[in-house]
N, C-alpha and C positions, 0 to 999 in steps of 0.2 A: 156466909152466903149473902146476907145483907148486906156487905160493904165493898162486893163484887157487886153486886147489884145497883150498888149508888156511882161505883165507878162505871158503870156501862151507863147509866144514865147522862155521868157528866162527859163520857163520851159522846154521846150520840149529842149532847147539848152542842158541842165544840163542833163535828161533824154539819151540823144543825147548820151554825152562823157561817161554817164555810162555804155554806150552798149560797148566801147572800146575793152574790154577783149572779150569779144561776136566776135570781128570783127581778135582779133589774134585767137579766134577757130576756125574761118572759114577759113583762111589763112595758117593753119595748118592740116583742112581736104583737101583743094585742096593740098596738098604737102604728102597727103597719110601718116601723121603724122610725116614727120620726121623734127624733130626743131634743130636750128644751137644753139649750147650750146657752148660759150665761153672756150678755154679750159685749161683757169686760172682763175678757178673761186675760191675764198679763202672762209673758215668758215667767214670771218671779212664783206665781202664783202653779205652774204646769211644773216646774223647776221643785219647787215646796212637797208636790204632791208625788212628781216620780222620791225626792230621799223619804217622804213620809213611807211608801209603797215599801221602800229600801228595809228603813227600820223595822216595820208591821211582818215585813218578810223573815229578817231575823228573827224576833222575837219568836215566832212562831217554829223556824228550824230548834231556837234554843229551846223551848219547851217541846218539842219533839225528841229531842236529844234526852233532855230530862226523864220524859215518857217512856220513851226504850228501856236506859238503864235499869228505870225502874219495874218495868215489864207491863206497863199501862198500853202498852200499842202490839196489838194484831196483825196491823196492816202494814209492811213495810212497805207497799207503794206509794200510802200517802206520805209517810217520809222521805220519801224518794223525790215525788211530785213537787214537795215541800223544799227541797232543794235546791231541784232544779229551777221553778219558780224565784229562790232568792238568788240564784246564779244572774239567771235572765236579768232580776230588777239593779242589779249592779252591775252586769258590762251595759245595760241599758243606760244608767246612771253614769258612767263615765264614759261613756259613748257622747255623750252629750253634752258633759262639762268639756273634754276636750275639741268638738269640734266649734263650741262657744269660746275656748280662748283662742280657737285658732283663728276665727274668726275674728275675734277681738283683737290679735297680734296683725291681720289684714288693715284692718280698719289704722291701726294705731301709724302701720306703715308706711298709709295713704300720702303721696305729694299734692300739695296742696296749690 
């Protein structure tokens, strides 16, 4: 009973840190939506944060995967959610490497 017990905790901890982005929308309604945007922000730097987004998304399906097998997960939505989520952050991620080389193949083709 106690080691079910310590497992729902480090559930609900996991659960917890998901809500994270939950907790900047809220901090962004009390401020009446206006957000402080860095104002050096580089393609390289937007580019860094969607494969970071990419990897974080993995990890997370892979340790869902994990969870299942081992019967730590209840909720198959949030596996589900968690999916779909790294689906998104990968046609998103190559949605955008390719329209950077297409462009880049434009540019390269330019008459000068």
């Amino acid at each position: 009973m106690a080691i079910y017990a310590l497992q729902s905790v480090d559930h609900l901890e996991r659960q917890l840190e998901r809500m994270d982005p939950m907790r900047r929308m809220l901090q962004m309604e009390e401020t009446n939506g206006v957000v402080a945007v860095p104002e050096h922000v580089s393609f390289l730097d937007i580019f860094k944060g969607m494969v970071n987004n990419v990897i974080e998304t993995d990890e997370q399906v892979q340790q869902d995967k994990i969870d299942l097998m081992l019967g730590n997960i209840d909720d198959l939505a949030t596996v589900q959610a968690n999916l779909t989520k790294a689906n998104i952050a990968v046609d998103l991620l190559v949605s955008v490497k390719n329209e950077v080389i297409s462009s880049y193949n434009n540019i390269i083709n330019m008459q000068i």
